[in-house]
Every structure is written in C-alpha cells, then in structure tokens.
C-alpha positions in Angstrom: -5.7 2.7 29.4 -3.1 0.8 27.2 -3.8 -0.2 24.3 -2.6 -1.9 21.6 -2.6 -2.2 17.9 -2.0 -5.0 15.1 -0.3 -2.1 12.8 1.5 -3.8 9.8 -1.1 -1.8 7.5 -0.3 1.6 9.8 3.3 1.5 8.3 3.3 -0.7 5.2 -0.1 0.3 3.3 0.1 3.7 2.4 -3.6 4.2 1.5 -6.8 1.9 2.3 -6.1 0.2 5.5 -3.0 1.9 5.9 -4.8 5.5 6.3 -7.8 4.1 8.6 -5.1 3.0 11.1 -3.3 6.1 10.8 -6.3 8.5 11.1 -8.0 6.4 14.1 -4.9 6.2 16.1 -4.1 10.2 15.6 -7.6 10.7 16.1 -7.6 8.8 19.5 -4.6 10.2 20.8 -5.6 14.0 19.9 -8.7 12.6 22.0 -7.2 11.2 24.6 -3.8 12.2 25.5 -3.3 10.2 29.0 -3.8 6.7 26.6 -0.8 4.8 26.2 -1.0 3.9 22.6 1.1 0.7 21.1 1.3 0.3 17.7 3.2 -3.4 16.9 4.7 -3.5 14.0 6.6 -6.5 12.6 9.6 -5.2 10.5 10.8 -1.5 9.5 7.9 0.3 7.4 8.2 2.0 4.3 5.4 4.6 5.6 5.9 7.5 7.0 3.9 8.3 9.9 4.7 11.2 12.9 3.9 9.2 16.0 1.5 11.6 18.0 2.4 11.8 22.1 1.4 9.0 24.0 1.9 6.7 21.0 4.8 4.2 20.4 6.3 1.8 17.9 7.2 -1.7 19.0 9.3 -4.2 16.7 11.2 -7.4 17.4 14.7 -8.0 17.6 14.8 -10.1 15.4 14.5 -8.6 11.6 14.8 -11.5 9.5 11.4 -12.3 7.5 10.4 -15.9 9.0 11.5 -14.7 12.6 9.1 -11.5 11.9 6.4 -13.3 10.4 6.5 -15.7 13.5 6.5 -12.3 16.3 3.5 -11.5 14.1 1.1 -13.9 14.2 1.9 -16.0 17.6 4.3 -13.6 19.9 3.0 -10.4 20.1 0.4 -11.5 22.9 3.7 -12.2 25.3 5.0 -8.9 24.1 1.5 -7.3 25.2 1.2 -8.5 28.0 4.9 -7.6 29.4 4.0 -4.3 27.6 0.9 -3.7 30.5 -2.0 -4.1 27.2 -5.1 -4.1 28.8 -6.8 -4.5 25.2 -5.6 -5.2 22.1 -6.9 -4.1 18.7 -6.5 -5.2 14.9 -7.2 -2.7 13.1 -7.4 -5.0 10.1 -9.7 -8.0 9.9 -7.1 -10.0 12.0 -5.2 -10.5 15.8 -2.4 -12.6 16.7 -2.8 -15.7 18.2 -3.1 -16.2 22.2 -4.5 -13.2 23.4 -7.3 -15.1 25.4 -4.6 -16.7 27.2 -2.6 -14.2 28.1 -5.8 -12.6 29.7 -5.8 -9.7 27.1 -9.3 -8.2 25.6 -9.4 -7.4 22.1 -11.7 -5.9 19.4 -11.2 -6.5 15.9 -12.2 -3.9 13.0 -14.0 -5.7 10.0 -13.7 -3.5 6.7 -15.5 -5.6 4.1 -15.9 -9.2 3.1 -15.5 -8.7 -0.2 -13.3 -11.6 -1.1 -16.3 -13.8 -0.1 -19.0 -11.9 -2.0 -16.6 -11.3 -5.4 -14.3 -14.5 -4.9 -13.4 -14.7 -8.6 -11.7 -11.2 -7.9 -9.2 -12.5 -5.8 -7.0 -15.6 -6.2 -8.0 -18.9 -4.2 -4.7 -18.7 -1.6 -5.8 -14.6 -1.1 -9.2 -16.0 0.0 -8.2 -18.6 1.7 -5.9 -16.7 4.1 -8.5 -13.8 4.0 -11.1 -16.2 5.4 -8.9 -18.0 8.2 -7.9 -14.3 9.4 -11.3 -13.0 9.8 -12.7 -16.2 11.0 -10.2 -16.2 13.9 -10.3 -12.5 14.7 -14.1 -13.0 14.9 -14.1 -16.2 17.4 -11.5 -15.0 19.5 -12.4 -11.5 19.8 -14.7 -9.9 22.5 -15.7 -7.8 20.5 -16.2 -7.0 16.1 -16.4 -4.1 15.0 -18.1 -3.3 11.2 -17.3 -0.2 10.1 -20.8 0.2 8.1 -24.1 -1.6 8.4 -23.6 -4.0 5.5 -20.5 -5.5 6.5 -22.1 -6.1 10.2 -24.9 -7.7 8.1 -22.2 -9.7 6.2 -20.9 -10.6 8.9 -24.0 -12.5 10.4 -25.4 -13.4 7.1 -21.5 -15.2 5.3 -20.0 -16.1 8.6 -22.9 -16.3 11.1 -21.0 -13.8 13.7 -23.5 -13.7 16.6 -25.6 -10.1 16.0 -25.1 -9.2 19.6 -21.1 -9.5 19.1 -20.7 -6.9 16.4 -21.5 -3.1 16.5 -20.9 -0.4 14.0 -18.2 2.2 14.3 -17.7 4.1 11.0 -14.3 5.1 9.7 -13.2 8.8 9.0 -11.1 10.2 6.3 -7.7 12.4 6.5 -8.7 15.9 8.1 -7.2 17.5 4.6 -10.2 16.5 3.1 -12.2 18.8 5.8 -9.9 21.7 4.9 -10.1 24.5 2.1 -7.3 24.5 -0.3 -7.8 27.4 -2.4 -3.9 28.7 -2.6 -3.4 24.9 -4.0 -5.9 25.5 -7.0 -3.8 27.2 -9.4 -1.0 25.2 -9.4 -3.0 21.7 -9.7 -4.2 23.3 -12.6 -1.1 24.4 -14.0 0.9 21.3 -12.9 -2.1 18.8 -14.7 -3.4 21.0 -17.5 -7.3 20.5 -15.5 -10.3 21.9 -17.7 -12.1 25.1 -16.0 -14.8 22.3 -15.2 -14.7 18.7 -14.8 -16.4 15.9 -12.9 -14.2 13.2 -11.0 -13.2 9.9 -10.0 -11.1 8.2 -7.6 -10.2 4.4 -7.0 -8.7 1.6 -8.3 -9.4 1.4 -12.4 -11.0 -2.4 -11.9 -14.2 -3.9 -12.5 -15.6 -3.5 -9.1 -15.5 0.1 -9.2 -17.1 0.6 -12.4 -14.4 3.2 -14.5 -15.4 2.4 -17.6 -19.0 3.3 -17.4 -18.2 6.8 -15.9 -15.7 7.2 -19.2 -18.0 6.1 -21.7 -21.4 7.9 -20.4 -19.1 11.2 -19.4 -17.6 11.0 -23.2 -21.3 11.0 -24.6 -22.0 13.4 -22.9 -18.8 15.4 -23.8 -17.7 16.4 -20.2 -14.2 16.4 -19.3 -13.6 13.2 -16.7 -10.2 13.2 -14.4 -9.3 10.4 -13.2 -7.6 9.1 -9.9 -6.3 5.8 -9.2 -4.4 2.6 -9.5 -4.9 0.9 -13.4 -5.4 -2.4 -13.8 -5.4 -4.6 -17.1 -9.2 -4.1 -17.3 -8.4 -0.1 -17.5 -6.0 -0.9 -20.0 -7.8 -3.1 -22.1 -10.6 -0.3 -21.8 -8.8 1.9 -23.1 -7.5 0.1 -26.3 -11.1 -0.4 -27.3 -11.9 2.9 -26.7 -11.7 5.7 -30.0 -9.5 9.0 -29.6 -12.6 11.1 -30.1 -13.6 9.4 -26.7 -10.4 9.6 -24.8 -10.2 13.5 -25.4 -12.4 13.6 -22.6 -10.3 11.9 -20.1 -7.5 12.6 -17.9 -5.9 10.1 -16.0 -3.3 11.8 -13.2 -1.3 10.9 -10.8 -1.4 12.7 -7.6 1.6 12.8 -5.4 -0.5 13.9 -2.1 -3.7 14.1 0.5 -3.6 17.7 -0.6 -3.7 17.5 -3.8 -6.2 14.9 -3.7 -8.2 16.9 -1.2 -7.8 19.6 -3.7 -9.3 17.8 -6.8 -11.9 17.1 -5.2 -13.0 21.1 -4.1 -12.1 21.6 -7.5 -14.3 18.8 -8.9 -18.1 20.1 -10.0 -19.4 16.6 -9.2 -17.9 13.3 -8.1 -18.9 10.4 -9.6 -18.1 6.8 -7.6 -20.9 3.7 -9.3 -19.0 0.9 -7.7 -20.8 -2.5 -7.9 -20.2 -3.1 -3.9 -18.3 -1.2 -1.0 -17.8 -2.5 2.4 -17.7 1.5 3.0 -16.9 3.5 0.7 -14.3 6.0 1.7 -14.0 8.2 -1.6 -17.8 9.0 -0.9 -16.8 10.2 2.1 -13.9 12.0 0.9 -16.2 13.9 -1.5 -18.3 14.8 0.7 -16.3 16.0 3.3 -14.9 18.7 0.6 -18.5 19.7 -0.7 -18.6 18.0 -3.4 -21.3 16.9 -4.8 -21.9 13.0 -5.0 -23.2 10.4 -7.3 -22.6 6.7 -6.2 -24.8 3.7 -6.3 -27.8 2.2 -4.3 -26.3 -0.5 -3.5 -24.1 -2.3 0.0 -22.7 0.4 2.2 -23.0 3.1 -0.3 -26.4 4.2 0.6 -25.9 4.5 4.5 -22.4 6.6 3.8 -23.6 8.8 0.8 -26.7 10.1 3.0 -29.7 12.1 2.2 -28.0 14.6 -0.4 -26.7 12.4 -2.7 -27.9 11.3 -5.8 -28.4 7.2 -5.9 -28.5 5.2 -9.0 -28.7 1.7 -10.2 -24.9 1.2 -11.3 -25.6 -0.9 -13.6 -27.4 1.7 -15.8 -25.6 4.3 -18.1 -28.9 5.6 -18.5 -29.3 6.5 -15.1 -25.9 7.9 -14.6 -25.9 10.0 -17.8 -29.2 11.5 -16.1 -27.8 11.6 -12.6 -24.6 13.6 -14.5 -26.8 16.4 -16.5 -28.7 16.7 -13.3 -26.2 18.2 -11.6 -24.0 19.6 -14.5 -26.6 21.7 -15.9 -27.9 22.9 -12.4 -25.3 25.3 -10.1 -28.0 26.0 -7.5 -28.4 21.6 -6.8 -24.9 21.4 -6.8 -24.7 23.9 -4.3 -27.9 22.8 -2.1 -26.0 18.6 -2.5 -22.9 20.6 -1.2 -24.1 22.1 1.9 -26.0 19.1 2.4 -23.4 16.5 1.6 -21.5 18.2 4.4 -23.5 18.4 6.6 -24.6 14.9 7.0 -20.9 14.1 6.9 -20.3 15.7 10.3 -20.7 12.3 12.2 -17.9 10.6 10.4 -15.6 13.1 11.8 -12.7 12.5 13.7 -13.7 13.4 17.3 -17.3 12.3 17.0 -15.5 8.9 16.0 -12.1 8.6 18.5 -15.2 9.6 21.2 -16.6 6.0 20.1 -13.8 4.4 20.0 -12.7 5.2 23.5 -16.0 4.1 25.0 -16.0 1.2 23.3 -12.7 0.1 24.9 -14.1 1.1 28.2 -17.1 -1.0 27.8 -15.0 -3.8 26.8 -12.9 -3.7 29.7 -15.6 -3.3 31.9 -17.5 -6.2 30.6 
C-alpha cells in the first residue's frame, strides 16, 4: 500500500498530536516495512524526527507562508494522487480538500472535541476553525476514527457522525515509557533535588486538568508533589494565593526529555491525573505503561483508558482524592498489586497490537 499522511503536527507539535503521529507512523512502518509511507508536510519543521525505511517527507516548492498554506489545505490531493496514494490519512481531526475527486480513500483520526464540550476554554475563531476542520474531515472521509469510546460517542452525540462510520482505534505512547531506566535515576535526582518519595503529575497547569487540587490536597497531606507541565496564568495565579508553608511541598521541573519523563514516572510512588474531561488521556497511559500506580477521575475517556487497577474518583472532590492518595501512600503491597496490574491491562495500547489495527483498517477501507 501507499499511504499518506496530513503531517503538519508530525514535524511542528512536538508533544500531543505531534507524538501520536510520530509514534503511529514508526509503529506502522516497524510493522510493515513493504508500505510506502508519505508524510506531507507544508513548510520545514522545527521537530526532529528520524524517518524510519519506507517512509518519506514531501514539501512544496514553494516555501512562502500563503503559497504553503494553500498546498495545505486544497493541493495536496493532486500531489497524492501523482504520488500513487491509494489512501490518505489525517492524523489530526482534518484532510485537505479534493480527495474524493481525485479518487483517493481517506480516514481521519478524531482526538477529542473538546473545544465543543469546554468552548469558553478556547477563543471563538479557535472553535470556529476547529469545528469547520472536523466537520469536513468527518463528511468527506470514508472512514473516522475515535481514538477512545467517548469521543466516538461525541462524535454521534455533538456532530451526529453516523455510528456505523466511526470505529475506535486507541493511541499508544513513546516505547520509553515501556522501558526501565534505572541507570537514569540518580542523576534525575541529583540534577532536580527529587525527595526519596513523591507522588506526580503531568500536563498542562490549566483548569481542565485540575493542578490545583492535586497541590492543595497533596500539601494537607504533607507529601512532596512534582510537577510536569506547561503553566498557565491559572497556575500562576494559584500559586500567588497559595502560603510558603504549602508550596514547600511542590516542585515544578522542567524535563528536557521522553527519558526523563519516562523516568519520573518509575520513580514516581503514585501518579495522580483528576482532569475534568479527556478525549483520552495519554499521561494515564504513560503511567501505566511504567508501573505506576494511577489515580485519575471517573469521568469521559478516563475510565475506559485507566482500566481495572486504577483507583477512580469524582474529580471534583478533595475528599476523595486525599483518600484515594493515603490509600496508596500508606500501602506498598496495593501499589505493587495497581502496578502489575496497571500494566498489564496496558498491554493492548501497545504499539504492535495498535500498527496491527491500523493496517487492517486501511485494508478494509480499500477493499470497501
């Protein structure tokens, strides 16, 4: 097969959508090495990304911004089709135009539809360009793709997709966060100053993902917090409000790496992630794909991708997560069992259970 790819996220984005492209397309051509794999790009990245064999970078000519833009959205079908594309893929809620016409199939990947679920999170002209995207991507498309259960049911229930046009492929998570990193260990700790124990989390410091209620029940209960992820003027106003005998328990880092990422989270004694709403949830993942322990919320995708072994709580509750925390603190032989567990369940978001999906779906597609 050849197949192609809507890649801006692949080599602009260098986390979120950025790493799901990434990882699937690695994934597929470790798989599948007599693919041909083309990844359209619209202008020089600022990624890095090792092409694997089989797979190939295509940019216009032209490198000024409104000539890019343009290849972007309406001429990458022409360039497709010259190119032998028997199906086309956007890897990001969106394709370009005229795929149908050139004769083309394509499948689009659906992440979340968040912007339509928390609109005052995003500005109006975000939305509005979010919503056009996925509506097109949806109509055109032969196929969607939801990468959980609740955005397939978002899906049908905000946009009225037909059921029947959307299954559910899952998204892995860099194979680092499979490995053991025990030679990395001492020198996170030396390099950050990290506690002998701590619990941990990662994401964006907004609203959405809940921050400040992991500080302030962690800071009751005086165990050290560390801290992964973007601010935002919510963290910072957080923190001004906050008192320096609270703060003492929290360490905001910077991580320059997957491996040291992947590493704080071996390291971590639990991992703590009470977002209000996840189209998927891939720090969950991440967690438990280093045995970590895991305690999220029991809410939108969370529940299907934290499985059995996790401990679910109503996010909106300190009480619940201060008792979900001592749980687990207090009690080496759960943490343990949740570990074993955790990873266990995680198996089937793995990369070649996944790439093995993905490559029968574009099959089926193309022999629709």
């Amino acid at each position: 097969m050849v197949i192609g790819f809507e890649a801006k996220r692949v080599f602009h984005n260098a986390s979120g959508l950025g790493n799901y492209g990434r990882n699937l397309i690695t994934s597929l051509a470790h798989e599948n090495a007599n693919n041909k794999y083309l990844l359209y790009n619209y202008r020089k990245g600022n990624v890095a990304f090792d092409l694997p064999a089989g797979v190939e970078e295509i940019r216009p000519k032209l490198q000024n911004k409104l000539a890019a833009n343009l290849w972007r959205q309406r001429l990458i079908s022409g360039k497709a089709k010259k190119d032998g594309v028997e199906i086309f893929h956007g890897l990001a809620q969106e394709l370009p135009y005229g795929l149908q016409k050139k004769g083309i199939k394509s499948i689009v990947t659906i992440h979340d539809l968040i912007f339509l679920r928390f609109p005052n999170l995003y500005k109006r002209i975000d939305r509005n360009i979010y919503l056009k995207k996925v509506k097109h991507a949806c109509l055109v498309s032969d196929l969607v793709v939801a990468v959980s259960s609740q955005t397939r049911q978002d899906l049908i229930d905000l946009l009225q997709v037909p059921a029947e046009k959307i299954v559910v492929i899952h998204q892995g998570c860099d194979p680092l966060f499979w490995q053991k990193h025990q030679n990395n260990i001492l020198p996170m700790i030396k390099k950050f100053g990290l506690p002998e124990r701590f619990a941990l989390f990662v994401g964006t410091l907004e609203p959405r993902k809940n921050p400040a209620r992991v500080a302030e029940v962690c800071a009751k209960l005086e165990i050290p917090l560390v801290l992964v992820g973007k601010p935002t003027a919510y963290w910072t106003k957080f923190l001004q409000s906050a008192s320096t005998a609270q703060q003492v328990y929290w360490q905001h880092i910077r991580v320059s790496s997957t491996r040291d990422l992947a590493t704080l989270y071996a390291m971590a004694d639990v991992f703590i992630y009470p977002s209000i709403f996840e189209g998927f949830g891939i720090p969950v993942l991440e967690a438990l794909a280093s045995g970590t322990p895991v305690i999220t919320g029991n809410n939108s995708a969370l529940r299907e991708v934290a499985g059995p072994a996790s401990t679910l709580i109503n996010v909106e509750s300190s009480a619940d997560l201060s008792k979900a925390i001592m749980a687990l603190w207090n009690n080496e032989e759960l943490r343990h069992n949740n570990s074993e567990k955790g990873l266990n369940f995680a198996q089937q978001f793995t990369d070649g259970v996944l790439a093995k999906q993905w490559l029968n779906t574009y099959k089926n597609v193309l022999g629709a």
